[in-house]
C-alpha positions as CSV (number, residue, x, y, z in Angstrom):
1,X,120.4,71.2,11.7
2,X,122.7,72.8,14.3
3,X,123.5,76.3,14.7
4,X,126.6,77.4,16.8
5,X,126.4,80.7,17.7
6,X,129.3,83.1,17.7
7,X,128.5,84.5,21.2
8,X,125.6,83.8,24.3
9,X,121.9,84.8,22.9
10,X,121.5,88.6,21.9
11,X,119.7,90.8,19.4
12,X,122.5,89.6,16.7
13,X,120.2,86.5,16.6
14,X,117.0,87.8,17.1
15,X,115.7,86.4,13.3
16,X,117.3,83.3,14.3
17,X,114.8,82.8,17.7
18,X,111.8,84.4,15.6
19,X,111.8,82.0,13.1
20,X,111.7,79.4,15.7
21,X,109.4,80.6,17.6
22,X,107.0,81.5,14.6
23,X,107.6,78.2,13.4
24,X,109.0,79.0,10.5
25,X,111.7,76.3,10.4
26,X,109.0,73.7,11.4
27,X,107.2,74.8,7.8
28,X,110.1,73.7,5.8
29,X,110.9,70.6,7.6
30,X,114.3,71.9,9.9
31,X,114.7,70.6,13.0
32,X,116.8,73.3,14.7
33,X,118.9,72.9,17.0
34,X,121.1,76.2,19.0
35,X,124.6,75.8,20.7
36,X,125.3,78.8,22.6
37,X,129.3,78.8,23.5
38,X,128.6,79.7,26.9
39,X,127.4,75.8,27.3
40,X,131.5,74.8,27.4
41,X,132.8,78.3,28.2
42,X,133.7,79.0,24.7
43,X,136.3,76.0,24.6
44,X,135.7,76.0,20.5
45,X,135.0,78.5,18.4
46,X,131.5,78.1,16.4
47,X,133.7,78.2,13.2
48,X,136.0,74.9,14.5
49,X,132.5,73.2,15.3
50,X,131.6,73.5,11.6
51,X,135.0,72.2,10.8
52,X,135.0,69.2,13.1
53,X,131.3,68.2,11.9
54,X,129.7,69.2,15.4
55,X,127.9,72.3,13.7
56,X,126.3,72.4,10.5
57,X,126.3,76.3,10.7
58,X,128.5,79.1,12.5
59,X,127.5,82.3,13.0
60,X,131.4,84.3,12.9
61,X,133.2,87.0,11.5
62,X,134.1,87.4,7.9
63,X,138.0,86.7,8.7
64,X,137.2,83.3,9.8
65,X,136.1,82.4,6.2
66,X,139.2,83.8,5.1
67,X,140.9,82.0,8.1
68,X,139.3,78.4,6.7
69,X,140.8,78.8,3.7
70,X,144.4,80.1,3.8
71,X,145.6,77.2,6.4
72,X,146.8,74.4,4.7
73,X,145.2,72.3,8.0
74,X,142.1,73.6,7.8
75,X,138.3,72.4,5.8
76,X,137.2,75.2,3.8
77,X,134.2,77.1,5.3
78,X,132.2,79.6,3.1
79,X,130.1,82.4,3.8
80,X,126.2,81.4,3.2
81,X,124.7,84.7,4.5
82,X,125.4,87.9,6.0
83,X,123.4,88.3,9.3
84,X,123.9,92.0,8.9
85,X,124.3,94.2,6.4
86,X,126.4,97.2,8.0
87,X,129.4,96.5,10.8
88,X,128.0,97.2,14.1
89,X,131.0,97.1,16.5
90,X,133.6,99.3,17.4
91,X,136.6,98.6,19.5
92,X,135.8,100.7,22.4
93,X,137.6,102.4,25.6
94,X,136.1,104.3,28.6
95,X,135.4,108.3,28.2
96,X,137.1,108.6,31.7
97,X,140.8,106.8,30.4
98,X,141.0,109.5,28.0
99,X,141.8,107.2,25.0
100,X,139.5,109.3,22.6
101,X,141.0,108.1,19.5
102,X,142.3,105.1,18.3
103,X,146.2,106.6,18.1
104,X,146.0,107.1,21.4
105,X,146.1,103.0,22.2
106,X,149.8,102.6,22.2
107,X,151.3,101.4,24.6
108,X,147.8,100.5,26.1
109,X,146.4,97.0,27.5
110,X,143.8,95.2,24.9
111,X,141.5,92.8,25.6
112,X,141.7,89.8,22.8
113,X,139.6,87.4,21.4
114,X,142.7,85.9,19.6
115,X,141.2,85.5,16.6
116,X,143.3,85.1,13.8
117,X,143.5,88.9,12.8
118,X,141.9,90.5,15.2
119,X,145.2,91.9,17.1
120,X,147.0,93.1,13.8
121,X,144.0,95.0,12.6
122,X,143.0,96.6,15.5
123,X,147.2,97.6,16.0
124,X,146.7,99.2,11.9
125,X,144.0,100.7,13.5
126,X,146.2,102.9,15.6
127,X,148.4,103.2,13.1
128,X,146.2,104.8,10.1
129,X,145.3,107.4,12.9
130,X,149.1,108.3,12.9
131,X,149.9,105.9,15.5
132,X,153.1,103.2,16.0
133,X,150.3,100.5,16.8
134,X,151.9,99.0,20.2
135,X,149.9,97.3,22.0
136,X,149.9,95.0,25.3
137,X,147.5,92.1,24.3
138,X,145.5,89.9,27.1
139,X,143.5,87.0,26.4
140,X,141.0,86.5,29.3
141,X,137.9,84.3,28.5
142,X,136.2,85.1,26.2
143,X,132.5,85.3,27.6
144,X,134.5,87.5,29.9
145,X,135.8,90.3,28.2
146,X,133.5,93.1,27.7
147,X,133.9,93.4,31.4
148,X,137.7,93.8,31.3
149,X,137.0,97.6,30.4
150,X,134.8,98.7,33.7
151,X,136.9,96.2,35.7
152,X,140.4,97.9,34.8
153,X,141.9,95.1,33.4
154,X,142.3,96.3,30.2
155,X,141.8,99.9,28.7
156,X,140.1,98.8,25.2
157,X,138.2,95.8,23.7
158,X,135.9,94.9,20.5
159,X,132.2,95.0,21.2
160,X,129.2,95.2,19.2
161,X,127.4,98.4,20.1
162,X,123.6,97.8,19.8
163,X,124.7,95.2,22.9
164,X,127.7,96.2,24.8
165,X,127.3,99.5,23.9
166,X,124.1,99.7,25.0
167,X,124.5,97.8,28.4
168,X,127.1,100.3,28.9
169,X,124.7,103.4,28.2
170,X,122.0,101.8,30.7
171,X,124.7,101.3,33.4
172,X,125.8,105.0,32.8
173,X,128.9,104.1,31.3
174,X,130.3,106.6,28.8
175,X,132.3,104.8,26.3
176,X,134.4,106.0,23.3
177,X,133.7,103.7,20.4
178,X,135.8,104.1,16.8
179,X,134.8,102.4,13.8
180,X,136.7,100.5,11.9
181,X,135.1,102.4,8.6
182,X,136.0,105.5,9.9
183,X,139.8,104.7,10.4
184,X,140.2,103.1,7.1
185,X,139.6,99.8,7.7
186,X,137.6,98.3,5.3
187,X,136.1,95.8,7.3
188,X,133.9,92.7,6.5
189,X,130.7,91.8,7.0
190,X,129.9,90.9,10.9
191,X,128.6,88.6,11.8
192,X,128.0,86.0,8.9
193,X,127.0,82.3,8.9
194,X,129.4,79.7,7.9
195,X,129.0,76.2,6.6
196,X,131.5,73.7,5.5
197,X,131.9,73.4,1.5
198,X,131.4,70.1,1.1
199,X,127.9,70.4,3.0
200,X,126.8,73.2,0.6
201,X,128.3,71.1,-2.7
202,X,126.4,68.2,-1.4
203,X,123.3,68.8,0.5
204,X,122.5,72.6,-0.5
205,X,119.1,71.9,0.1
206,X,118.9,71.9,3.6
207,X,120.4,75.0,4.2
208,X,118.6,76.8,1.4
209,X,115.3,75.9,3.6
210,X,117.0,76.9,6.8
211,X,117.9,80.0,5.4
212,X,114.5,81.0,3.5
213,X,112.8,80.1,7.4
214,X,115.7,82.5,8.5
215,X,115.3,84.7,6.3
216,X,111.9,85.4,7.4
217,X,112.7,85.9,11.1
218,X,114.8,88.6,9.9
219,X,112.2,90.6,7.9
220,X,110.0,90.1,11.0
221,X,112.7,91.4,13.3
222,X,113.2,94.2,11.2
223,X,109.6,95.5,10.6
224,X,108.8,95.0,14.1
225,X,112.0,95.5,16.7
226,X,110.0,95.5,20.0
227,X,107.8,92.0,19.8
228,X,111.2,90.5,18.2
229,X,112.7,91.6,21.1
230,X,109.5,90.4,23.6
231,X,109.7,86.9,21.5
232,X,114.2,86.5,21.9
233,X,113.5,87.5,25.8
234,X,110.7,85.1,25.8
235,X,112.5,82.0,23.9
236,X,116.4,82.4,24.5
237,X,118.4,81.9,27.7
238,X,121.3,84.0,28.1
239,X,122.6,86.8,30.4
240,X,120.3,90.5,29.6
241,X,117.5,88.6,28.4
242,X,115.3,89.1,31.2
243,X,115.8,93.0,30.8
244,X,113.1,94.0,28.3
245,X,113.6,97.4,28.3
246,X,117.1,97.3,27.3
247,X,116.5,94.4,24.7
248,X,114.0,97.0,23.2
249,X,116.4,99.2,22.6
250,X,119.2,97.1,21.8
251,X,116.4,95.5,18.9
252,X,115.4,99.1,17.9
253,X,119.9,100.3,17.8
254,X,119.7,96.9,15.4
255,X,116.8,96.5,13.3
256,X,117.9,98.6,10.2
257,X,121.2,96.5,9.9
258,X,119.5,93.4,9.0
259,X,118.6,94.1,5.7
260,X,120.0,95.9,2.5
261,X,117.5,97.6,0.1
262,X,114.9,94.8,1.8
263,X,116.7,92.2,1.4
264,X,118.8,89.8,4.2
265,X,121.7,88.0,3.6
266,X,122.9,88.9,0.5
267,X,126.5,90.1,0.2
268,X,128.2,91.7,-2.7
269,X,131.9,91.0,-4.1
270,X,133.1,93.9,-3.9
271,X,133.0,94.2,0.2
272,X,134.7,91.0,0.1
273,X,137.4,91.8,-2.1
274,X,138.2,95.3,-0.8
275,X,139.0,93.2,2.6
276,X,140.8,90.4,1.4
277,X,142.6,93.1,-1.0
278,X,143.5,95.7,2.8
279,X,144.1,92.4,4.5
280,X,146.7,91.6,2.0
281,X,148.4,95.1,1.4
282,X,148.8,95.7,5.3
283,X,150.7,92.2,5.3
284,X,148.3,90.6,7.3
285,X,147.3,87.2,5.9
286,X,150.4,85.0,5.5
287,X,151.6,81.4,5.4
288,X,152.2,79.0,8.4
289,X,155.9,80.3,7.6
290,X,155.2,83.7,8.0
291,X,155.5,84.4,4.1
292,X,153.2,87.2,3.0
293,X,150.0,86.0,0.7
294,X,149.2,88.4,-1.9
295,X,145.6,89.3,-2.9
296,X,145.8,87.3,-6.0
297,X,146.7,83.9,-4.2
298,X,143.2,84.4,-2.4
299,X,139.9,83.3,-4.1
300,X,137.4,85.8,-3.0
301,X,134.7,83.7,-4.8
302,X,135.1,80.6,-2.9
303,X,134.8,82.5,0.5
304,X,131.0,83.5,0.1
305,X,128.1,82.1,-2.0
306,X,124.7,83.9,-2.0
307,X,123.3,80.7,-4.4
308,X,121.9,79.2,-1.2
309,X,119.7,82.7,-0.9
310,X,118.1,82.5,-4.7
């Protein structure tokens, strides 16, 4: 089994390295194996690795299951689980720029991912706060950009705040950090983990036992932040993982997102459809030929499956 993960080793994952570590992928007979996207400088995207057959699971956003299947070039990819339950991330700018709210971004410089959506919702972003949503967007690499902020390079970015946020706090670093939620945007879960559709039609199996072991890693993560933090520190490689007093605290800023009413990984319909359904009215998803998709000509069924979690 191989797992690419959406960004270099951080408490995002922290179930992931538990149930390595615990062994609990070795009790249902998965041999693990972890890309981190810092091993090619994020050359391809975990979600293009699944696509191409180099992955057998991404860890990504929600929009690249919605990506995978409104491009007529493109494999369908499918949601198998949500890896948290509640959005974490904010785009963010520094307290010093004086960009305390998001309408204040125009005619400011953005730091992209350039994922498919990302530019467009963070410019209605602006917009739903009574802004024109103009933005100057730069694409520096990727493993690069949360430093584009304290650098000067660019005055905002999208980070997830139990990481960034709290590397920022530790360096004394006062950020401003807006939440999609709170701006109308009624975004999707973040992160999830993808896997092609033919791999879940076919061979279901296998990622139903790589998900109950994950699954467990989770639950332990949750009911105990600071030794899932000692054990990701111990047993990932990656940049703040020798720092245990901020991965403490980063693990304790994420522990209560992992799970819903106890349960990891489940997602529900209706988060799904409310996206696809904002994505759609605000004109954002649309055909190679720039024609506008409506909600209806989405399936918001085929994009997740919580089968693999029963």
């Amino acid at each position: 089994m191989k797992l690419a993960l959406d960004w270099t080793p951080n408490t995002n994952h922290t179930g992931i390295y538990v149930a390595r570590a615990k062994g609990y992928y070795d009790e249902v007979g998965v041999d693990l194996a972890i890309h981190s996207p810092a091993d090619d400088d994020y050359e391809t995207t975990p979600a293009k690795r699944v696509a191409r057959g180099d992955a057998t699971v991404a860890i990504a956003p929600s929009e690249s299951a919605i990506s995978y299947h409104t491009h007529p070039d493109y494999p369908s990819l499918t949601a198998i689980a949500a890896v948290c339950q509640r959005d974490t991330s904010a785009i963010v700018t520094l307290a010093s720029s004086g960009i305390d709210r998001p309408k204040k971004l125009d005619n400011s410089t953005y730091a992209s991912y350039d994922a498919r959506f990302e530019d467009d919702i963070v410019r209605q972003l602006i917009r739903n706060d009574g802004g024109r949503g103009e933005l100057e967007i730069l694409t520096p690499p990727k493993l690069g950009i949360p430093n584009t902020l304290v650098e000067g390079d660019a005055d905002a970015t999208w980070v997830f705040m139990p990481w960034e946020g709290v590397q920022a706090e530790r360096d004394g670093i006062d950020l401003n950090a807006f939440a999609l939620d709170d701006y109308g945007v009624p975004y999707g879960y973040t992160p999830v983990m993808l896997a092609h559709s033919d791999r879940i039609d076919d061979r279901g199996d296998d990622l139903e036992r790589f998900l109950d072991a994950t699954r467990r890693g989770y639950e332990f993560a949750a009911a105990d932040p600071d030794e899932a933090a000692a054990i990701l520190g111990d047993t990932a490689e990656g940049p703040g993982l020798d720092d245990e007093t901020f991965l403490r605290e980063s693990q304790r800023r994420i522990a209560d997102a992992y799970l819903e009413d106890g349960t990891w990984g489940r997602m529900r319909r209706e988060r799904w459809a409310a996206f696809v359904e904002w994505l759609a009215d605000e004109s954002l998803v649309q055909t190679l030929d720039g024609d506008r998709l409506s909600a209806d000509e989405i399936d918001v069924d085929a994009l997740y499956t919580n089968a693999l979690l029963d």
